[in-house]
N, C-alpha and C positions, 0 to 999 in steps of 0.2 A: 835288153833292159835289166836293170841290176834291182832284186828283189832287195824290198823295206822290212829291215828287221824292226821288230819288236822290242820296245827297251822301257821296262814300267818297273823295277823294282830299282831303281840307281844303283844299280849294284851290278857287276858288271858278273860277276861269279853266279848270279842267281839269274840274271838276261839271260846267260848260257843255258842254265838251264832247263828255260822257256824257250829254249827257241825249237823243242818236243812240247807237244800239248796232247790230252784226251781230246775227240772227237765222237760224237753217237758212234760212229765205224767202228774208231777205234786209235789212230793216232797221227799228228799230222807232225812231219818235221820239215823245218826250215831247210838243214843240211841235206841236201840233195846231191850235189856236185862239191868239188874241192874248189871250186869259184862262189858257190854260196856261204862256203865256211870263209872264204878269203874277205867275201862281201862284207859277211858280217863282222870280222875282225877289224875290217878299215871303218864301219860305221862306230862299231865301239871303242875307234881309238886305239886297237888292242895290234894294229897291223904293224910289223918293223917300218920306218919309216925308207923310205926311197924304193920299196919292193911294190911294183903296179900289176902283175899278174902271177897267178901260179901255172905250174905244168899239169895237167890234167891225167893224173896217175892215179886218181883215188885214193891216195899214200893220206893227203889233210884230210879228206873225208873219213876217214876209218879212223884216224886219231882224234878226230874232236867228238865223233862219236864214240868211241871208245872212254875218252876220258868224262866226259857227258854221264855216258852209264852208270863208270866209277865213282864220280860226284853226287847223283844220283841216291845210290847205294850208300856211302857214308852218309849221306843226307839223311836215310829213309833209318839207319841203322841209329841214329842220333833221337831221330824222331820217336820212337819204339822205345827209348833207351837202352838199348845194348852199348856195349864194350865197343871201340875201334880196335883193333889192333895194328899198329903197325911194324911192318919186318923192313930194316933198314939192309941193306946191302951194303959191302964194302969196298 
């Protein structure tokens, strides 16, 4: 059964977000499997069209949790007002 993501901010950049939350424990995240990231990509529209499952490598889960963090991070460093800095590569 395909887990219901959470979508309350219309914002698809900020759903991402959310889909880590604080918990009493401590934190609950949506992205469990690279089938949950896939989930929730096709729920928010965000999935390539014609692609119906992924390979179960862990490879999208470590990426969207990774970039998650990173947004996160720019998020929280905006919030605070500091500098971004960014290093473009060539």
């Amino acid at each position: 059964m395909e887990k219901r993501g959470v979508f309350l901010a219309s914002n698809s950049a900020l759903d991402f977000l959310n889909t880590e939350w604080p918990t009493p424990s401590g934190k609950e995240d949506f992205f469990e499997t690279d089938q949950d990231v896939f989930s929730w990509l096709r729920q928010a529209g965000l999935a390539s069209k014609g692609v119906e499952e992924v390979r179960p490598t862990g490879a999208l889960l470590r990426a969207a949790r990774a970039l998650r963090f990173s947004f996160a991070k720019r998020c929280e460093y905006l919030r605070v007002g500091m500098h971004i800095v960014t290093i473009q590569c060539a």
